[in-house]
N, CA, C and O atoms as CSV, one atom per row, in Angstrom:
chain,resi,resn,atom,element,x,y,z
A,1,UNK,N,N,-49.780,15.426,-28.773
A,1,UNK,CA,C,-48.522,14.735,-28.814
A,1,UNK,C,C,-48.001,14.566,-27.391
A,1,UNK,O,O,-47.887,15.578,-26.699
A,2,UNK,N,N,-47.728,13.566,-26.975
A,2,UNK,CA,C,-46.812,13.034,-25.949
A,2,UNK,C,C,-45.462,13.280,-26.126
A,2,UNK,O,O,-44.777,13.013,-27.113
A,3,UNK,N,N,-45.023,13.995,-24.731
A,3,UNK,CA,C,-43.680,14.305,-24.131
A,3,UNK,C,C,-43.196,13.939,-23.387
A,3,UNK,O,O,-43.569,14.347,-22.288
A,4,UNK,N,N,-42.075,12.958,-23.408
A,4,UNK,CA,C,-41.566,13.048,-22.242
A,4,UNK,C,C,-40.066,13.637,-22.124
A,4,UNK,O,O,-39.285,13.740,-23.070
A,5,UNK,N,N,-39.858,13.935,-21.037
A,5,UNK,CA,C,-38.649,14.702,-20.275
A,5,UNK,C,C,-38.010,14.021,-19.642
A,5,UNK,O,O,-38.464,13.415,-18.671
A,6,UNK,N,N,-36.527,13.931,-20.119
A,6,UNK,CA,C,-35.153,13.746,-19.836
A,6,UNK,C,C,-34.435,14.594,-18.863
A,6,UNK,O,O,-34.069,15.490,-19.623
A,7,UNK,N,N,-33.960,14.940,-17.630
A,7,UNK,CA,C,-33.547,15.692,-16.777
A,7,UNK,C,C,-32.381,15.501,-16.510
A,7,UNK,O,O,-32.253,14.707,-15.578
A,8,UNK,N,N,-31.091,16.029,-17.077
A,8,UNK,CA,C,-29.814,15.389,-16.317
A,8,UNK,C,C,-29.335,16.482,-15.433
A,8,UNK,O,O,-29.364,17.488,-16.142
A,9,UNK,N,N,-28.910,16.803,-14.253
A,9,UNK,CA,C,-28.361,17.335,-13.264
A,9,UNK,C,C,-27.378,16.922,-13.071
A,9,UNK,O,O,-27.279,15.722,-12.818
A,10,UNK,N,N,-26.258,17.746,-13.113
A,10,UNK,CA,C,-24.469,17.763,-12.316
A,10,UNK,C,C,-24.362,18.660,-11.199
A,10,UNK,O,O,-25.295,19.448,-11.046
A,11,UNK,N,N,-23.265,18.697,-10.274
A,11,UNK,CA,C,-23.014,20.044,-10.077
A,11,UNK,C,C,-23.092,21.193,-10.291
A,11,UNK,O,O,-23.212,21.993,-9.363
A,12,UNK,N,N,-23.044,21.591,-11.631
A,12,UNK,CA,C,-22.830,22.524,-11.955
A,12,UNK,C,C,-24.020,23.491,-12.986
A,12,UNK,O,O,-24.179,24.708,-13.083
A,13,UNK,N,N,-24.626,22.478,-13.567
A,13,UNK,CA,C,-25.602,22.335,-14.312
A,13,UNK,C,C,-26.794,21.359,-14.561
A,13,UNK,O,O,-26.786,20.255,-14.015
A,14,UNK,N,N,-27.956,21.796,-15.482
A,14,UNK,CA,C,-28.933,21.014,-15.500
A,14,UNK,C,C,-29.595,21.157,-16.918
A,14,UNK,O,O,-30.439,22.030,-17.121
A,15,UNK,N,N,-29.167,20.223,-17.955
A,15,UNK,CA,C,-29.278,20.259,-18.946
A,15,UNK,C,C,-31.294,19.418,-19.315
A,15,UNK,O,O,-31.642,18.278,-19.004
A,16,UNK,N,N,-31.877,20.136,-19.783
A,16,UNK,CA,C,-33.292,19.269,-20.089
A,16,UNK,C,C,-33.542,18.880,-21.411
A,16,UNK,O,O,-33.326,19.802,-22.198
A,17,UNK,N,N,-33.949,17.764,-21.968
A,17,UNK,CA,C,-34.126,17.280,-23.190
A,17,UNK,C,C,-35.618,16.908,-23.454
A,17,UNK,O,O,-35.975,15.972,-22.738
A,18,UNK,N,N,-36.748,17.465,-24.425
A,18,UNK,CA,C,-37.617,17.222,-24.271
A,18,UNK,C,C,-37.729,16.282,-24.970
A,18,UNK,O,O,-36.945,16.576,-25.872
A,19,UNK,N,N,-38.264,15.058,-25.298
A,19,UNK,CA,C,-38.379,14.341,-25.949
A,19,UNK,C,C,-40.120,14.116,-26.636
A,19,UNK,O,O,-41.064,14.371,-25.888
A,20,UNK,N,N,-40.269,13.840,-27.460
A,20,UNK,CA,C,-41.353,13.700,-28.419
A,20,UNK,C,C,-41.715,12.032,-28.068
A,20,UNK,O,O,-40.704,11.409,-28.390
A,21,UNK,N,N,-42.436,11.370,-27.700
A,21,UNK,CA,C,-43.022,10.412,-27.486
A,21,UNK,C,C,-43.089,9.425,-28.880
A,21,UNK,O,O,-44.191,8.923,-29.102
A,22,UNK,N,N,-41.961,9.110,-29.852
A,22,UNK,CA,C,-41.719,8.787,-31.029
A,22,UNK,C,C,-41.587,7.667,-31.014
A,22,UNK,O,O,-42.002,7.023,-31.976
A,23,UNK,N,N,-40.730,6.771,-29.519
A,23,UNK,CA,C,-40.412,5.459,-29.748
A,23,UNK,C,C,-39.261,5.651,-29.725
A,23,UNK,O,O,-38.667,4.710,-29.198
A,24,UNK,N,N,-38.325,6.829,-30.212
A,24,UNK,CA,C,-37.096,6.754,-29.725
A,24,UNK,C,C,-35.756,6.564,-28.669
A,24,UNK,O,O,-35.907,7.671,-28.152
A,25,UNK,N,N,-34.888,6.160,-28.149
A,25,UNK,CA,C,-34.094,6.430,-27.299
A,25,UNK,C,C,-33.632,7.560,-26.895
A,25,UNK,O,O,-33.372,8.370,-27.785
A,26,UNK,N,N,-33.461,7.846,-25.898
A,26,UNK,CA,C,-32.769,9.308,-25.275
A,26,UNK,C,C,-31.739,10.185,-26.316
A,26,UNK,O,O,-31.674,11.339,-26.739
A,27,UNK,N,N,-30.830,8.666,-26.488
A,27,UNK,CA,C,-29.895,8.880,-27.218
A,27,UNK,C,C,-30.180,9.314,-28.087
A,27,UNK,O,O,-29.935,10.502,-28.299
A,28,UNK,N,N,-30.827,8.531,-28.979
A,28,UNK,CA,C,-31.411,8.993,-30.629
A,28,UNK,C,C,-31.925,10.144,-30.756
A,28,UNK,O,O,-31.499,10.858,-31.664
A,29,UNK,N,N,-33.004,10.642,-29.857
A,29,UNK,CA,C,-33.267,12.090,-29.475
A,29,UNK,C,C,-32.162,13.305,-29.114
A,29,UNK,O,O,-32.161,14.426,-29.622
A,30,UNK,N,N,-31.373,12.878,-28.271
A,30,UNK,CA,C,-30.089,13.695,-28.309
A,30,UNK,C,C,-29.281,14.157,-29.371
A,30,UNK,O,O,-28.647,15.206,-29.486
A,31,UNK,N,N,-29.435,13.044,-30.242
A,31,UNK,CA,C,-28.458,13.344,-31.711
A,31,UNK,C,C,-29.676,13.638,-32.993
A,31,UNK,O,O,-29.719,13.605,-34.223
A,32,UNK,N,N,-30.315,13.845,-32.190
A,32,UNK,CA,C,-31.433,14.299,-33.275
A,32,UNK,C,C,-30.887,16.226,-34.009
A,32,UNK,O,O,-30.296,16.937,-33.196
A,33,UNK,N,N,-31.131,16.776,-35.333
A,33,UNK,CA,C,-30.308,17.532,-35.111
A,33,UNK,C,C,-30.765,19.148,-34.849
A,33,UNK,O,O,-30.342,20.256,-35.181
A,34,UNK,N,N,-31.603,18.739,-34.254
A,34,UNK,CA,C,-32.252,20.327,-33.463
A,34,UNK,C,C,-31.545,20.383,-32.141
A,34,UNK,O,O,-31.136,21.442,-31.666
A,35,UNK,N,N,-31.385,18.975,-31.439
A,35,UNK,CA,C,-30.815,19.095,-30.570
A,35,UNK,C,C,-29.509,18.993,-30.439
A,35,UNK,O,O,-28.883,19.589,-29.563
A,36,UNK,N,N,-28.990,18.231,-31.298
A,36,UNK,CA,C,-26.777,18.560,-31.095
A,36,UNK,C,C,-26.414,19.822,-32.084
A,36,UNK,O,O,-25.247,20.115,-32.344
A,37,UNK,N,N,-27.641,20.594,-32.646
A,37,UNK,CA,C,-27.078,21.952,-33.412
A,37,UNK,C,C,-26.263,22.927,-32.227
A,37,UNK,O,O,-27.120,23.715,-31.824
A,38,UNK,N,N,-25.756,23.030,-31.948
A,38,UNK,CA,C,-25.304,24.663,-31.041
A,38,UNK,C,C,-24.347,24.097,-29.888
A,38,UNK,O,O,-23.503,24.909,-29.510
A,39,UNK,N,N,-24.335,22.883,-29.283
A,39,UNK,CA,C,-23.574,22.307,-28.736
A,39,UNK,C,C,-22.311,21.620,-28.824
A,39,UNK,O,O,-22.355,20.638,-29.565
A,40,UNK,N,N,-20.871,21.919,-28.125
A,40,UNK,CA,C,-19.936,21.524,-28.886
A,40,UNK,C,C,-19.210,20.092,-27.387
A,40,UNK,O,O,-17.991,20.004,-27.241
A,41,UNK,N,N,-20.001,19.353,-26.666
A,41,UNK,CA,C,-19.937,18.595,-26.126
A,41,UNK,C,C,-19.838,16.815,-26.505
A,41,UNK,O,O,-19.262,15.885,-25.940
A,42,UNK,N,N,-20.514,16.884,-27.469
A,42,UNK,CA,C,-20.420,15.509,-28.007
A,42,UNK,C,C,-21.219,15.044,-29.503
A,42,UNK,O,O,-22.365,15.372,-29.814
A,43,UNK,N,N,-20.340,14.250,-30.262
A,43,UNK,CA,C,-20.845,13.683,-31.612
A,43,UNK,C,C,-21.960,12.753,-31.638
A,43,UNK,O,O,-22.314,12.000,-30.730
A,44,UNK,N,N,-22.448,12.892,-32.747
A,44,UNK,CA,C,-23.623,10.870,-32.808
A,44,UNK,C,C,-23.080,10.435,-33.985
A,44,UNK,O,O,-22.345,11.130,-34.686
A,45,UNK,N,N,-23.423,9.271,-34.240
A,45,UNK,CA,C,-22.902,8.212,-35.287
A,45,UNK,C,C,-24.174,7.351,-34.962
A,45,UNK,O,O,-24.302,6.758,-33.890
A,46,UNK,N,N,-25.181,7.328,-36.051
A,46,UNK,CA,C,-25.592,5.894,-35.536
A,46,UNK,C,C,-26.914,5.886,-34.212
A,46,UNK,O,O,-27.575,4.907,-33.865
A,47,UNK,N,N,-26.987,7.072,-33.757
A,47,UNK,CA,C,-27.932,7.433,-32.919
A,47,UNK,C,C,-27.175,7.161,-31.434
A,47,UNK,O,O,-27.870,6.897,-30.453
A,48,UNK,N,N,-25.781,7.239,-31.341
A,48,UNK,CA,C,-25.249,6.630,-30.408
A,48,UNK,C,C,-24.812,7.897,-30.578
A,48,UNK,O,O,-24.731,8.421,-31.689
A,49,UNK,N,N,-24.291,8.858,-28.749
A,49,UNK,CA,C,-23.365,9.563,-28.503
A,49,UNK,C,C,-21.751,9.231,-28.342
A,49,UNK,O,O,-21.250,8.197,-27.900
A,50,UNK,N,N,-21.091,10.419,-28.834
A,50,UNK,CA,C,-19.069,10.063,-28.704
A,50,UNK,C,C,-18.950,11.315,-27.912
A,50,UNK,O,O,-18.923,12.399,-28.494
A,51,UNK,N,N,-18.868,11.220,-26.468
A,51,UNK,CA,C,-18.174,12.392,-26.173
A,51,UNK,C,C,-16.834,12.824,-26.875
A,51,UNK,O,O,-16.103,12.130,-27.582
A,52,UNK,N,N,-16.721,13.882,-26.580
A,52,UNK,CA,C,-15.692,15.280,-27.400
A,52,UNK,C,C,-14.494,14.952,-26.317
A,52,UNK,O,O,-14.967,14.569,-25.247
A,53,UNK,N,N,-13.273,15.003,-26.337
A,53,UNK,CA,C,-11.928,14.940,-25.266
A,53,UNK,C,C,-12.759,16.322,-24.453
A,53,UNK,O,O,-13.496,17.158,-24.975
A,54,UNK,N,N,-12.333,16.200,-23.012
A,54,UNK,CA,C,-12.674,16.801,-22.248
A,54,UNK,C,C,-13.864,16.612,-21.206
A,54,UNK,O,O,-13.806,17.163,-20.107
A,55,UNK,N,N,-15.006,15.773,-21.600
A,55,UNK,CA,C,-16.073,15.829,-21.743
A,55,UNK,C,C,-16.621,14.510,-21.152
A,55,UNK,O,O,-16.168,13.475,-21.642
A,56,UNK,N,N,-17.586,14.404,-20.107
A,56,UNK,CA,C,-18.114,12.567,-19.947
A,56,UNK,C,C,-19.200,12.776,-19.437
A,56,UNK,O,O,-19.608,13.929,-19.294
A,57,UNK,N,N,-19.794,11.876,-19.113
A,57,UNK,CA,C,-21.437,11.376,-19.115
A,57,UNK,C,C,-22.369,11.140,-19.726
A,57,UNK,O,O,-22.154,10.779,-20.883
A,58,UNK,N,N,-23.734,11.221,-19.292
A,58,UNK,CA,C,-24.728,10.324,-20.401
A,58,UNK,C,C,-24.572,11.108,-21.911
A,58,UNK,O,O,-24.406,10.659,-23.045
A,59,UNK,N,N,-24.731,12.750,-21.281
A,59,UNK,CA,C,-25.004,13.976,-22.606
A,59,UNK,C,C,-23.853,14.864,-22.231
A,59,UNK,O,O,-23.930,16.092,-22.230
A,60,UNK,N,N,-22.437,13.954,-21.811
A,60,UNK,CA,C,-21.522,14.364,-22.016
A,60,UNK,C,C,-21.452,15.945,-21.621
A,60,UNK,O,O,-21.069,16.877,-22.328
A,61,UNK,N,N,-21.998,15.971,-20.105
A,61,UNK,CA,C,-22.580,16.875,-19.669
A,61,UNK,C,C,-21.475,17.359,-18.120
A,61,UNK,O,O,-21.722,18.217,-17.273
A,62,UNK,N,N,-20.190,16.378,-18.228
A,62,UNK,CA,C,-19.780,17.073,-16.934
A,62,UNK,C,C,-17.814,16.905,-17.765
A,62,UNK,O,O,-17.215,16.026,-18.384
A,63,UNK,N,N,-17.470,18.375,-17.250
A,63,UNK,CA,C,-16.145,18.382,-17.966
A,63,UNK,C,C,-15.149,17.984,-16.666
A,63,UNK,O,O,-15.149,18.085,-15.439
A,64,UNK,N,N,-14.402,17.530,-17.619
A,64,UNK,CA,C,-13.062,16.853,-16.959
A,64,UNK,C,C,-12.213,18.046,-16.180
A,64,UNK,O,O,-12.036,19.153,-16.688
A,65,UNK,N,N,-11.820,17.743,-15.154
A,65,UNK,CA,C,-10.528,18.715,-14.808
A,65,UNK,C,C,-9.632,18.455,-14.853
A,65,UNK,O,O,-8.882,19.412,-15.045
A,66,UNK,N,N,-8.836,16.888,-14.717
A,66,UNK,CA,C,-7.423,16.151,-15.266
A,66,UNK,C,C,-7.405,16.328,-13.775
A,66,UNK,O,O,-8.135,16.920,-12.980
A,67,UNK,N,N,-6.152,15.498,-13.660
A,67,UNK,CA,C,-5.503,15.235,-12.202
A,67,UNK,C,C,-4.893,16.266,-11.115
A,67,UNK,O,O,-4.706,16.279,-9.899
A,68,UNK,N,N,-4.656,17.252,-12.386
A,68,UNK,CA,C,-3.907,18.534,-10.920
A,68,UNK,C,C,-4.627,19.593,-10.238
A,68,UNK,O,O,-4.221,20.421,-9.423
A,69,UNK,N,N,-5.921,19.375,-10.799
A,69,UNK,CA,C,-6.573,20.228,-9.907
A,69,UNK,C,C,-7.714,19.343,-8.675
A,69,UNK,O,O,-8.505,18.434,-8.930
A,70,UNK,N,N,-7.456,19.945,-7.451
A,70,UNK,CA,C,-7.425,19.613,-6.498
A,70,UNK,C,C,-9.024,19.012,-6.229
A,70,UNK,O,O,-9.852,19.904,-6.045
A,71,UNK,N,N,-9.409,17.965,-6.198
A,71,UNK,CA,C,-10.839,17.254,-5.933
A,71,UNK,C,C,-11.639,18.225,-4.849
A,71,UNK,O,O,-12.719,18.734,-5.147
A,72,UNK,N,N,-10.988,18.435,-3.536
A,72,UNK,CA,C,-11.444,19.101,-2.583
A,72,UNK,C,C,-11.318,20.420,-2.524
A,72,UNK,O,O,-11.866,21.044,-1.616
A,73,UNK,N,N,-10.669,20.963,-3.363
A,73,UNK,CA,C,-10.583,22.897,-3.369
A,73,UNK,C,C,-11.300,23.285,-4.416
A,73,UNK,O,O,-12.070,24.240,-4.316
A,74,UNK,N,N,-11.157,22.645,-5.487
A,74,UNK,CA,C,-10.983,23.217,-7.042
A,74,UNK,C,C,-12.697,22.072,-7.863
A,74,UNK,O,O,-13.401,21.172,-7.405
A,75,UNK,N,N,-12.658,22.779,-9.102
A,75,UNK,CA,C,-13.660,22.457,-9.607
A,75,UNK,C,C,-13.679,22.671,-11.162
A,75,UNK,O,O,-12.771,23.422,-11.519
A,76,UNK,N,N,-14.110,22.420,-11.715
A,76,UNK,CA,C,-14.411,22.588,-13.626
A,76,UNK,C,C,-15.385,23.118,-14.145
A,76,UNK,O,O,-16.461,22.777,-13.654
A,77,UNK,N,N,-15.424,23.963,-15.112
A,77,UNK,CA,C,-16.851,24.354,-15.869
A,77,UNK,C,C,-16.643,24.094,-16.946
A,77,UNK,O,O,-17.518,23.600,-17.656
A,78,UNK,N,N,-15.387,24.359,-17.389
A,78,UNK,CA,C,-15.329,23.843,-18.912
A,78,UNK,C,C,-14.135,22.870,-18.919
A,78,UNK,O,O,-13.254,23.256,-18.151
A,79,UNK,N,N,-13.820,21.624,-19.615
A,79,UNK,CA,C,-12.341,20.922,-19.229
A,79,UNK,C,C,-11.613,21.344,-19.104
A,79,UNK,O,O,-10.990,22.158,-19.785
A,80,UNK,N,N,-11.517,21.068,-18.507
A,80,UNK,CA,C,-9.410,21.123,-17.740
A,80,UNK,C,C,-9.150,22.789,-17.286
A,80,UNK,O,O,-8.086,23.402,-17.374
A,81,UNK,N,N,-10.456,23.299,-16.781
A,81,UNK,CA,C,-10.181,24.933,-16.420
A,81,UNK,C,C,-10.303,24.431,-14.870
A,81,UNK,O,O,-11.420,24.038,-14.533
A,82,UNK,N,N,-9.837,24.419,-14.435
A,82,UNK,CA,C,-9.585,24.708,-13.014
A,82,UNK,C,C,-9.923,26.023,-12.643
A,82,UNK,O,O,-9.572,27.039,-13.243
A,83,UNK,N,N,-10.878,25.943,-11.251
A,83,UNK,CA,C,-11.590,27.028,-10.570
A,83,UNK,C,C,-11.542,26.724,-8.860
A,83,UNK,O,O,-11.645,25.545,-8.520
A,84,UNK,N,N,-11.419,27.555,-8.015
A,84,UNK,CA,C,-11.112,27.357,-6.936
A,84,UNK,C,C,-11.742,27.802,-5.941
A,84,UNK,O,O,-11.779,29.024,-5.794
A,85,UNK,N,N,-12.584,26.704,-4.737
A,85,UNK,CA,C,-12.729,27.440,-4.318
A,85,UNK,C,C,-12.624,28.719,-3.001
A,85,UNK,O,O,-11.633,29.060,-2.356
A,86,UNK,N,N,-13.528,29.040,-2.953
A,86,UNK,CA,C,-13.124,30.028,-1.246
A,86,UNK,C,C,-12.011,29.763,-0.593
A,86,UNK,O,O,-12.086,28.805,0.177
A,87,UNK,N,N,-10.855,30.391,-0.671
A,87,UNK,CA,C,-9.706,30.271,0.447
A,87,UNK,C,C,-8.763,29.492,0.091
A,87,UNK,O,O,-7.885,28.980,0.785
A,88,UNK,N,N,-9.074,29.362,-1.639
A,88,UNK,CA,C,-7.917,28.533,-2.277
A,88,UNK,C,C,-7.006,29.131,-4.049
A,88,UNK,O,O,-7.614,29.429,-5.077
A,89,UNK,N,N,-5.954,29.133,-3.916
A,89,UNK,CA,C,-5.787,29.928,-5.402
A,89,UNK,C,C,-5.062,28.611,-5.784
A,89,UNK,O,O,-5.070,27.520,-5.215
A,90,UNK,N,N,-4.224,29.165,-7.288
A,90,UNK,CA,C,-2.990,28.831,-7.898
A,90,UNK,C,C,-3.931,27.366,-9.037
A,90,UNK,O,O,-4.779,26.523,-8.744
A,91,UNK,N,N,-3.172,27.723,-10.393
A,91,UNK,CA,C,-3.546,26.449,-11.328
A,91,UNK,C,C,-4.157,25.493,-11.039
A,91,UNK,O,O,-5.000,25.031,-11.808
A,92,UNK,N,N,-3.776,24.732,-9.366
A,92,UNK,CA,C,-4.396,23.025,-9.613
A,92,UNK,C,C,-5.765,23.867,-7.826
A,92,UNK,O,O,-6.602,23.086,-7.373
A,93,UNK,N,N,-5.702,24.798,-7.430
A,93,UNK,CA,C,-6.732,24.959,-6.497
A,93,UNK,C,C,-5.886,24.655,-5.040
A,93,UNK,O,O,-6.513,24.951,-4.023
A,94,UNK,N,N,-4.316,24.006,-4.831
A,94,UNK,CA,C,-3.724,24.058,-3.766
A,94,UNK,C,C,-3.244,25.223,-2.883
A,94,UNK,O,O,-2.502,24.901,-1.955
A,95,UNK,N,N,-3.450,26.107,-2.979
A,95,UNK,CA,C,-1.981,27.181,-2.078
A,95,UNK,C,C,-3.885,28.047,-1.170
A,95,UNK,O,O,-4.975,28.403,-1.619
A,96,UNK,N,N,-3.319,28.001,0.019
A,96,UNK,CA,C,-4.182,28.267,0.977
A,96,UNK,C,C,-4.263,29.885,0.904
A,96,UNK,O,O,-3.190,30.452,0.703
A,97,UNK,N,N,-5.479,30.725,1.054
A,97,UNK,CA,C,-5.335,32.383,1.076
A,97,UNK,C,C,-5.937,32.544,2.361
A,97,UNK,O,O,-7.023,32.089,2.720
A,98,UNK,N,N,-4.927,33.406,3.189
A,98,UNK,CA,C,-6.588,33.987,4.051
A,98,UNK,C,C,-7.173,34.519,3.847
A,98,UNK,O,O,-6.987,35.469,3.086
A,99,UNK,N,N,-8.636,34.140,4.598
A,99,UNK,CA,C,-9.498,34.957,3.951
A,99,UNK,C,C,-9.429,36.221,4.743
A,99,UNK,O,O,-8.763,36.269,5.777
A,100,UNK,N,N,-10.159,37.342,4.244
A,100,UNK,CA,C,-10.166,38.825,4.498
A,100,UNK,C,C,-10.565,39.029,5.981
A,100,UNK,O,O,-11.463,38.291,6.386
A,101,UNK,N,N,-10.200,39.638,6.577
A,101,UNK,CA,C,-10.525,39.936,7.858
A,101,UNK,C,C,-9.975,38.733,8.959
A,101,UNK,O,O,-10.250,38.645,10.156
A,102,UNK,N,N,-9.317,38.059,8.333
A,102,UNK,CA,C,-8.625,37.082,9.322
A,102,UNK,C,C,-7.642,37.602,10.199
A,102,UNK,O,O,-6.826,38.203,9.501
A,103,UNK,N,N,-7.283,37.668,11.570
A,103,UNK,CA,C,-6.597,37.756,12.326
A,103,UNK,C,C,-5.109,36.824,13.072
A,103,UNK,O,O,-3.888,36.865,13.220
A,104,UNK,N,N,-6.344,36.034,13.354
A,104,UNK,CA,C,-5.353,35.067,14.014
A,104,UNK,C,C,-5.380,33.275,13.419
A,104,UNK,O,O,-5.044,32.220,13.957
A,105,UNK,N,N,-5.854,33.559,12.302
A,105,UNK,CA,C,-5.859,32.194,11.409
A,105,UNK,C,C,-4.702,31.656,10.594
A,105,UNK,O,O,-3.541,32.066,10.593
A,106,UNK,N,N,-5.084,30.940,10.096
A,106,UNK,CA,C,-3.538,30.324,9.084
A,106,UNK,C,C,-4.625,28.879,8.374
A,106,UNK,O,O,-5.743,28.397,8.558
A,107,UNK,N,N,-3.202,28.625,7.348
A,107,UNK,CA,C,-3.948,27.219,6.357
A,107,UNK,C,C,-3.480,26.259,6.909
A,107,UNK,O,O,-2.628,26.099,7.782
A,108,UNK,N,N,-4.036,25.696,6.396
A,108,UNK,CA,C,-3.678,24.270,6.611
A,108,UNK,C,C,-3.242,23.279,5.462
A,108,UNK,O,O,-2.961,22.110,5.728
């Protein structure tokens, strides 16, 4: 049997889909239901994916963070969780920390 492999890569993750050499679409394979069993990222209808609120891309594979968390500090793993990074705190990833052993530094 022929396989081929689907590879999607984000930031954060790297989801692999093996596919069975059937004639099918990615898609159709995606919503196949061995593969959307255990996953709570996105629906099929139709052999077509619906991402879930929170949720976008091909396999609905990269979560949203909404607008207040900061593009350049902050980051997402699951929607709308805001995570921050190195040298940055508070809900949206804005308020500057020093880091440890700093002396004569400051934020910016």
């Amino acid at each position: 049997m022929k396989i081929r492999i689907l590879i999607i890569t984000t930031f954060l993750s790297t989801d692999v889909l093996c596919i069975p050499a059937t004639g099918r679409s990615w898609e159709e394979e995606a919503c196949a239901e061995q593969n959307i069993k255990g996953q709570d990222r996105y629906t099929c209808s139709e052999g077509k994916i619906t991402c879930l609120p929170g949720w976008q891309g091909d396999l609905c594979q990269v979560p949203l963070c909404g607008s207040d968390c900061d593009p350049q500090h902050g980051y997402c793993t699951k929607p709308f969780e805001c995570e921050c990074n190195l040298g940055y705190s508070g809900d949206s990833c804005r308020e500057c920390v020093k880091l440890p052993g700093c002396k004569n530094g400051f934020c910016r």
